[in-house]
N, C-alpha and C positions, 0 to 999 in steps of 0.2 A: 437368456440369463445375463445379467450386468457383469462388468467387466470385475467392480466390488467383491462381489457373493464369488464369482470364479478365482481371482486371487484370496478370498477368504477359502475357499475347498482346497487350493494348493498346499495352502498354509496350516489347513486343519486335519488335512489326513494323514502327513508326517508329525502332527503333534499331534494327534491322536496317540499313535502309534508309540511317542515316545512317554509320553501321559499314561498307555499302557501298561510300557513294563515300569516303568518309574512306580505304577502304584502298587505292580505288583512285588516288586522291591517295597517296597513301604509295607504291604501287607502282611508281607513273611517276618520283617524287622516288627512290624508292631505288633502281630502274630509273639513275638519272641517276648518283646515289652511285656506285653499282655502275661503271658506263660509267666513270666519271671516275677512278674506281681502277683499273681495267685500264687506261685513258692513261697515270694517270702510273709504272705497271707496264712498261708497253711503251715509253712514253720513256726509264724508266731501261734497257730493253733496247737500245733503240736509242743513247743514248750509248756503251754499252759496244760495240756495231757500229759506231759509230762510230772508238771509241777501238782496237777493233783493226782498221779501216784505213789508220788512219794509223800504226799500225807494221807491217803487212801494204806500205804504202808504203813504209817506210822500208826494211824487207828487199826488196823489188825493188830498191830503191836498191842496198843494198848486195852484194846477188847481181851487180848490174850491174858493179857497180866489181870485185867478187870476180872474175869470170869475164874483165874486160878488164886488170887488172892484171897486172903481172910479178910470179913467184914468190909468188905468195899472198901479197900484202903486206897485205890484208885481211882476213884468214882471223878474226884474233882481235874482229874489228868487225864480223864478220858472225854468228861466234858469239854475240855479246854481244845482237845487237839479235834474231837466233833466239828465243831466252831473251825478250825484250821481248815476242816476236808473241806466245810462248806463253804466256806468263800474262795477256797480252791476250785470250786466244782462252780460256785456263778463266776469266776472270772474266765474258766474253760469255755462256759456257754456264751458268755456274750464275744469269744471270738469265734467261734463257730457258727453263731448268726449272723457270720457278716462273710460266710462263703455259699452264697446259692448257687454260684457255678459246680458244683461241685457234682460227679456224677453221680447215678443209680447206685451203684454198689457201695460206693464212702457217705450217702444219704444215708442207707441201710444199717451201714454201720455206726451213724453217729445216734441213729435211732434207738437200735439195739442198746448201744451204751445209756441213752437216757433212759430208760425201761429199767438199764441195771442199777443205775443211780437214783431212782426212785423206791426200787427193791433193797438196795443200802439204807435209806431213810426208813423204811418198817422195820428191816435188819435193827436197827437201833433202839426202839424198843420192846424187841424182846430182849438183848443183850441189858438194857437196865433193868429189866425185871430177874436176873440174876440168873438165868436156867440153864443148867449143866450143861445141856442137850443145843444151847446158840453155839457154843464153840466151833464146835464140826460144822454149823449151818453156816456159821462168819467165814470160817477158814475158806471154805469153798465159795459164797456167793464173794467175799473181797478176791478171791483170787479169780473170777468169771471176768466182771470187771475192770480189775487191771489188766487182765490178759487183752481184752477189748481196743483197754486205752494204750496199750503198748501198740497192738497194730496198728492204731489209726496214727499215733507216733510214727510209726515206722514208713506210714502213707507215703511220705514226701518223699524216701529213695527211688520211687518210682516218676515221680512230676521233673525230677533234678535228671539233665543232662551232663552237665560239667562233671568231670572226673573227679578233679578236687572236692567239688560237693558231696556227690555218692562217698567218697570215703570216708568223710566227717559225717555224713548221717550214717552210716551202717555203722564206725564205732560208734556213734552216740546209742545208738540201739544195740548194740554190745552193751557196754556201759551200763544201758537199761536194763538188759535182762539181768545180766549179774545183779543188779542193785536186786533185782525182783527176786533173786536165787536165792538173796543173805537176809531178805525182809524172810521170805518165807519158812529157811531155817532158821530164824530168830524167835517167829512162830512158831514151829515145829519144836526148839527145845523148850520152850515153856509149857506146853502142852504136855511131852512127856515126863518134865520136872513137875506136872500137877499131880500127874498120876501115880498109883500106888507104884505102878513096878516098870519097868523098862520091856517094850513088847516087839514083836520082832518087825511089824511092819513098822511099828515108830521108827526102829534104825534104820528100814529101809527108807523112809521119807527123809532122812535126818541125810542118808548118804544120796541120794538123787538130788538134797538142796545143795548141797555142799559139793556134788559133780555139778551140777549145771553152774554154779558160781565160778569154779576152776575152768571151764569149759570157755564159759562166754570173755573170761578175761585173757585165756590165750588168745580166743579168736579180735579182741582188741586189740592187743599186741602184733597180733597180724596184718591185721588190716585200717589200722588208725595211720596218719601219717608220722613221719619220723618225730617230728616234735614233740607227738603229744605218745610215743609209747611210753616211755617212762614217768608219763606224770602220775596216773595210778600207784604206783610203786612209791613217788616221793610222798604222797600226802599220805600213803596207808600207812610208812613208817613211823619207829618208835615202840616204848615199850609198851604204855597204854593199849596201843591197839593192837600189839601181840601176843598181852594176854586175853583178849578176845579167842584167839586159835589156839589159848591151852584149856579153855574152858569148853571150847569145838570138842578138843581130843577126848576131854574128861568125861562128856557126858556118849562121844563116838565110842568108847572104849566100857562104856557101862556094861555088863553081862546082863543077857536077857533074863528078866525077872525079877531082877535087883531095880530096888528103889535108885532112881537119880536123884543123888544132893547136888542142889545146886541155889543160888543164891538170885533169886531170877531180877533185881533189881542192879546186881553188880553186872547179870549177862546183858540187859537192854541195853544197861550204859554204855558198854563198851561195844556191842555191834551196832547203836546208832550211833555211836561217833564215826564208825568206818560208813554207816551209810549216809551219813550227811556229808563225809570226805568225800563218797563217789557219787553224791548228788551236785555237789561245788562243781567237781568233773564233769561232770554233765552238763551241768546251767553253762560253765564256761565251753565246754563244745558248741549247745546251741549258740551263743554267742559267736561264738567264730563261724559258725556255719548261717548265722545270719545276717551275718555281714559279708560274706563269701557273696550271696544270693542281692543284698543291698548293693552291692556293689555290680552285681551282673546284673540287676535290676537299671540302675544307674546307666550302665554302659550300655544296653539294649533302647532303653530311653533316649540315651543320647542318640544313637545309629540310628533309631527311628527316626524323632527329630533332624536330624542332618540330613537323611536320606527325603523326609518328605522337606526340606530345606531346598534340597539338591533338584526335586523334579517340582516346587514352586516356581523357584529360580529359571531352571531349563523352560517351564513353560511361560513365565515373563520376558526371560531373555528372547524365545524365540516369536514371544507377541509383539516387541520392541522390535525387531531385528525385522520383521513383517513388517511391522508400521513406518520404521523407517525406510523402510525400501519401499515398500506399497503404497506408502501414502503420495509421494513423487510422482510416481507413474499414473493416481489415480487422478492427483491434481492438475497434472499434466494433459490426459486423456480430456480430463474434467473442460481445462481450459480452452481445450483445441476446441470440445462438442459445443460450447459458449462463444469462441472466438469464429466458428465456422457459421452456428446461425445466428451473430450479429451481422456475418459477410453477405450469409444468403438471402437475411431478410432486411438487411439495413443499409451494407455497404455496396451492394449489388445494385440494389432497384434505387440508388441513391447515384450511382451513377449511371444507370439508365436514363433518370431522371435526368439527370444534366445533359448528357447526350441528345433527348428531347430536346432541351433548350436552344431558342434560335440561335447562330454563333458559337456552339459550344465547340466545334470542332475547329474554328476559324485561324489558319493557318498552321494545322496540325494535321500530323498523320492518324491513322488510327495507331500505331504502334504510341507514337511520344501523347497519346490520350492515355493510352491505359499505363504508361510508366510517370503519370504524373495522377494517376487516380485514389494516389492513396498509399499507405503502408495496408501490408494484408498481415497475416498472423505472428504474432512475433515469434522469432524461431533461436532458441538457445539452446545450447549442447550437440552433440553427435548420437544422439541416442536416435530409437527408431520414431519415438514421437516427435523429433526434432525433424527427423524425413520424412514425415509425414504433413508437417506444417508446409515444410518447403515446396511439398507436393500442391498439396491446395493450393500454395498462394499462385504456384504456376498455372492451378485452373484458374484460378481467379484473376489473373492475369490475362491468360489464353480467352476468358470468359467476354473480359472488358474491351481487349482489342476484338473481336469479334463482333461484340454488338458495337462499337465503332464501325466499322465497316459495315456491319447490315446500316447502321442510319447513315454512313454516306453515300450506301446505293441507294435508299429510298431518298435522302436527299436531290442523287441524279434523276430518279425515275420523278422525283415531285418539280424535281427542276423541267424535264423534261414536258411534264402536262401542261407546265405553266407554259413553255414554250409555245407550245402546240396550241391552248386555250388564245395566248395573244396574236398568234397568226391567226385562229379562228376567228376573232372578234374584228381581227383586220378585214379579213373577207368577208366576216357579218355584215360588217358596216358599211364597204362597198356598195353589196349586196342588196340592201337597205338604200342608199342612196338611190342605188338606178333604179329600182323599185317604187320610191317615192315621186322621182321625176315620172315616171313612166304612169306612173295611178292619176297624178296633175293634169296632164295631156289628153289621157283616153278620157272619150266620151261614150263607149261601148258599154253596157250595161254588163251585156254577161264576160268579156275582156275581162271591165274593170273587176269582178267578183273574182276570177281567176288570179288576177293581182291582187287581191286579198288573201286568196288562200297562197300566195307564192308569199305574202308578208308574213302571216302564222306563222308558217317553216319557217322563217327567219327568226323569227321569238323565238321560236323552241331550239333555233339553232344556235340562239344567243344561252338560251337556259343550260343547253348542251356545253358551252363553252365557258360558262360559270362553275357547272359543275366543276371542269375538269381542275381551273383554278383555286376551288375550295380543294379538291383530292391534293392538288399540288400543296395547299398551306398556305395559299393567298387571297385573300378577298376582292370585293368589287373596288376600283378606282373613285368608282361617283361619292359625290360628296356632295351631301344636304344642310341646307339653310334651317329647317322646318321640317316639323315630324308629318306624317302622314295618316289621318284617320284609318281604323283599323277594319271596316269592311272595304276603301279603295285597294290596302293589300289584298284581302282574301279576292278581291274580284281581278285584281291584277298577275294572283298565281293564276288563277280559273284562265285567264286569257291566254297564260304561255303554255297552254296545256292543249292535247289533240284532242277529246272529247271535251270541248270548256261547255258544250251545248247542255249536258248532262246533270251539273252542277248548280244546286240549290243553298242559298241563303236564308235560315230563319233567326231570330232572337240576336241580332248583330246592334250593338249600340253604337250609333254614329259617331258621339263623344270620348269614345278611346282612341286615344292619338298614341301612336306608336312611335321612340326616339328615332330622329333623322340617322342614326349610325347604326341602325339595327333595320332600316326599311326592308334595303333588298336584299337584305339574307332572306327576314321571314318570307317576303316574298318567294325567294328563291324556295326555301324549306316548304312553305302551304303547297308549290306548284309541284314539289316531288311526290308530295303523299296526294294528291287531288290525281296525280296521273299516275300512280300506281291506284288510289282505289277505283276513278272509271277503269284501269285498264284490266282489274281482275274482277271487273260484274260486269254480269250480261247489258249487253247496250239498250234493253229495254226497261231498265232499273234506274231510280235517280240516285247521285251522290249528296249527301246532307253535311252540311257544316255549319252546325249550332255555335253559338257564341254566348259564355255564362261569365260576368263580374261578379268575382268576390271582394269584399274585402281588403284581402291580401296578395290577390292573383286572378289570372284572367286564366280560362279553360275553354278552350277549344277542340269541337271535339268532330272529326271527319267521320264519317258513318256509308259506308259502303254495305248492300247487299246479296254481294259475293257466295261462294261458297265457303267464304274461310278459311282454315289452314288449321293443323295441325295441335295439339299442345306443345308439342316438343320443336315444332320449326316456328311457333309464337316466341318460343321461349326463347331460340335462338336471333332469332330478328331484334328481342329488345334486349338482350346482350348486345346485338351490334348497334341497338339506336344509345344505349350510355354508353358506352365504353367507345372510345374512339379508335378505329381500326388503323392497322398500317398498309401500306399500299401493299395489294397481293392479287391475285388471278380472281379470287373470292370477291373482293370488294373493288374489283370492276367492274365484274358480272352484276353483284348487286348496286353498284355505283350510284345510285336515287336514295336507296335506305343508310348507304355511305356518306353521303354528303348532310342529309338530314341529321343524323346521329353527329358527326364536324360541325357541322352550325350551332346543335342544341349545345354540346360541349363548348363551344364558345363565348355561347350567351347566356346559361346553366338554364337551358329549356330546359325542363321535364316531358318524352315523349317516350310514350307508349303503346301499344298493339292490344287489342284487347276484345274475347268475343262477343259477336251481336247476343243477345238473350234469344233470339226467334233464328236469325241465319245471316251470316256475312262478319265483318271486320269493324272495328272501333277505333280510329287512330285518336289520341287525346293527346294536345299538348300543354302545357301549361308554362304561362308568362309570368314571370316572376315581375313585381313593380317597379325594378330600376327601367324596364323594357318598356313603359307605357306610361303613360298620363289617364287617370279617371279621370270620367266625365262628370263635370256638375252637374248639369241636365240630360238626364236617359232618353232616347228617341231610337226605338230598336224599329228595325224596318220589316215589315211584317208582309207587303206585297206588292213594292215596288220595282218594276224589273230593272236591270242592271244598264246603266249606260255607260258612254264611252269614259276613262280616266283620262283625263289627258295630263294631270299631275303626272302620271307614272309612265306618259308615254314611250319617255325616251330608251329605249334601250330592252321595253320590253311591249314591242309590238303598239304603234299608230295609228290613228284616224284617219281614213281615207278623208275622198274632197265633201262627201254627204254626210260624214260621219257614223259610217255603219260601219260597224267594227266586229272582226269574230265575238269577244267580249260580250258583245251585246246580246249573243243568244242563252248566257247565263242569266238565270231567271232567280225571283227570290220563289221561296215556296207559294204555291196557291193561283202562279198567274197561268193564264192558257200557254 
């Protein structure tokens, strides 16, 4: 897992946590929002149930008077207040269709009510068809009805928590009922002013409207707040509406059986004056008590809003306060993982590189090498990313004088072989000398062959002692005039080699002159791989070394019968034939395929290992053009045997006084 995603879990699981309750604060607050909007949703439904009870009242009113009058003298005042209920009754519905929150039981009841409000509209024409018999049906289906619309009025003291609010809705439904107590006996004494005589259930209806009126308006007085008890009491006053309660008395005081006189146009008047008083009262309660809830609606809105303001905030604040602190450490981490592998892969092998370089260390310690190798990571602050740069740089420091010192012992150890190669070639040369005097003078036939083969050893002891000076990082001294055709090298490795007898030449073009500064390396290079591949095939197998011009490159290709080798110890040999090794136990032991792979590197040979198709080994090298001169005329030697070089004599094995030379038993392909 990245350092990112970990400081992002740090940072996410304490804001998680705080995102949690933040929203579960949010949810309770807007939980409350929510509530306080469906109150004052539902109060403004319930005024408008309100609002058509009391013209729901006032058409009982006037059905009453309709049905006890002569000659429909009310016909046109019944219509008119009709029309009142009904646009009471669609402006009730259309806020009622705007609460589907609303549960199972207050669905039922708002049901229920349209059922009865539907049952009002048939109510209506039987009542204009004039029939004795509508009175008692109105009386009772208008009083189902309102009783209906009161309780669904009454709905919201249950949705309302605030104390102040419950108190404004239960007076207001005080209020209500009494209105509904003085509608109903307004009803009730017209009804008995119809009839012939005063009967004793009519008193008793007349006294049940007339208690529940008294009833409901103390329980107002009780339980409304202080401001609004006395308001009832100031609008009822006056004499107008006192004599309302001596026309109560007059028909309360009637003896059963006796006709009631009464003036039923003087009693409407005066008891809808007192119920449009307590209907004012009313509207202005709901008022109050919807502003009560507009306001708790407000304030709930607000705490919502601020509370989900509050864990917005907290959770920016704490994304900001992350990012500013997080983003440092990451850019930080970020730069070190950037500045570590520009070190590792640029400014490392960049000064390995240089340390390669001849003089690079020239009159310096390895310590003042690697304190002048460079700035290494830049290191600001005291922080622990700050000690960690300073750490690195101390590897990379530690890193640089180190490999300083491995290249100044291999230094010693190449100084060393050089040493050893120039004593050897001292003694060669000796060696050589008395040798050559010695081969001049004898006349013994089988002597002189003996001094032949004592000269070979000396070649190869010369080849021996080249090598050591390539492993050391020095080449041959001789210097040439004139390049040297490219089968006298391949015949010149064949000579410094112990099986040269073995070694076959086919398809060799005369005409490739190889540059004078590159002779006796290849030399040197053909004679390693010619004596590795006789020395790993059976002695009764030829070694072949075909020779192809292209083009753009010459191919050379040694062909040994061997058994082979390996895939994995092929693979390994031509890693060591590119890549150029450093002096170790390894690449002394293999010191032939060492020095070949140092030559190729030098001269950018291409040399390769590669298996026979039928059985044995394939060395391939390839000459790049700066190495060689083409030939304008081809003349490849097909079966001519090999004689003495004396171009190449010097230095790599001489011509006796006859001129038979080891040399000579290299053959090209095809001869006996």
């Amino acid at each position: 897992m990245r350092i990112t995603q970990k400081i992002g879990i740090l940072v996410a699981v304490p804001l998680c946590a705080v995102s949690g309750f933040g929203a579960l604060a949010l949810v309770t607050s807007t939980s409350g929002a929510i509530e306080t909007g469906h109150l004052y949703t539902l109060m403004h439904a319930g005024a408008a149930a309100g609002d058509l009870v009391c013209e729901l009242q006032d058409e009982r009113t006037q059905v009453a008077l309709y049905l006890t009058s002569q000659a429909g003298a009310d016909a046109a005042a019944l219509t008119a207040q009709i029309g009142k209920t009904q646009a009471a009754a669609a402006a009730y519905r259309d806020r009622v269709r705007s609460m589907p929150w609303l549960g199972a039981e207050s669905r039922a009841l708002l049901t229920r009510i349209e059922g009865e409000l539907q049952a009002i509209d048939r109510l209506r024409d039987l009542v204009r068809g004039g029939s004795p018999q509508a009175l008692s049906a109105a009386d009772f289906q208008y009083h189902i009805v309102i009783a209906d619309l009161l309780t669904f009025h009454d709905a919201a003291q249950k949705s309302s928590a605030a104390s102040g609010e419950q108190d404004l809705l239960r007076a207001t439904a005080s209020l209500s009922q009494a209105r509904e107590s003085l509608s109903e006996e307004e009803a009730d004494v017209l009804r008995i002013a119809g009839a012939p005589v005063q009967t004793a259930s009519a008193a008793q209806d007349l006294l049940v409207g007339r208690t529940g009126y008294t009833g409901a308006m103390e329980t107002f007085a009780a339980i409304a707040p202080p401001q609004w008890r006395g308001v009832p009491d100031q609008v009822l006053g006056g004499a107008e509406l006192a004599h309302a309660g001596e026309l109560e008395d007059a028909v309360a005081h009637t003896p059963i059986g006796t006709k009631v006189h009464l003036d039923p146009k003087a009693w409407t008047g005066t008891v809808d004056a007192r119920l449009d008083r307590l209907d004012g009262v009313r509207k202005d309660l709901d008022l109050a008590t919807l502003a009560m809830i507009a306001q708790d609606r407000t304030r709930q809105r607000e705490l919502a809003g601020g509370e989900a303001a509050a864990v917005a905030g907290t959770v920016l604040l704490a994304v900001l306060v992350s990012l500013r602190l997080g983003r440092p450490i990451i850019k930080g981490l970020r730069g070190l993982r950037d500045g570590a592998n520009s070190l590792a892969f640029e400014g490392l092998p960049a000064a390995v590189q240089e340390l390669r370089g001849s003089g690079s260390l020239t009159a310096q310690t390895a310590e003042e090498f690697a304190d002048q190798a460079g700035a290494g990571l830049p290191v600001t602050g005291d922080d622990e990313i700050a000690a960690v740069a300073r750490a690195f740089n101390a590897v990379r420091h530690e890193a640089i004088r180190t490999a300083a010192e491995q290249v100044l012992l291999r230094a010693g150890v190449g100084a060393a072989f050089v040493a050893l190669a120039r004593r050897g070639e001292r003694l060669t040369g000796a060696l050589t000398l008395e040798l050559d005097r010695a081969e001049r003078d004898e006349q013994d036939p089988d002597r002189l062959a003996r001094l032949f083969v004592l000269d070979h050893l000396a070649a190869r002891m010369t080849r021996n002692n080249e090598s050591l000076l390539v492993m050391g990082g020095e080449g041959t001294v001789r210097i040439r005039d004139e390049g040297v055709p490219l089968v006298d090298v391949i015949r010149a490795a064949s000579g410094r080699i112990e099986r040269y007898s073995r070694v076959d030449l086919v398809n060799v073009d005369l005409g490739v002159i190889i540059m004078p500064t590159v002779v006796d390396h290849l030399v040197h290079l053909c004679a390693e791989l010619l004596d590795n591949a006789t020395a790993f095939s059976p002695p009764d197998t030829r070694v072949v070394v075909d020779v192809t011009v292209l083009a753009d490159r010459i191919i050379v290709q040694i062909t040994d019968r061997g058994i082979g080798m390996t895939a994995v110890r092929r693979s390994q040999l031509n890693a060591r034939l590119t890549t150029p090794t450093h002096l170790d136990a390894a690449s002394v032991q293999a010191m032939g395929l060492t020095v070949v792979g140092q030559l190729a590197y030098w001269y950018g040979i291409a040399v390769e290992l590669r298996p026979h198709p039928q059985n044995g080994t394939i060395a391939e090298l390839v000459l790049p053009p700066a190495l060689y001169r083409a030939p304008a005329v081809s003349e490849p030697v097909m079966s001519t045997p090999m004689a003495a070089i004396e171009s190449l004599a010097s230095g790599m094995g001489r011509a006796g006084a006859d001129g038979a030379r080891p040399n000579q038993g290299v053959r090209a392909a095809g001869t006996a």
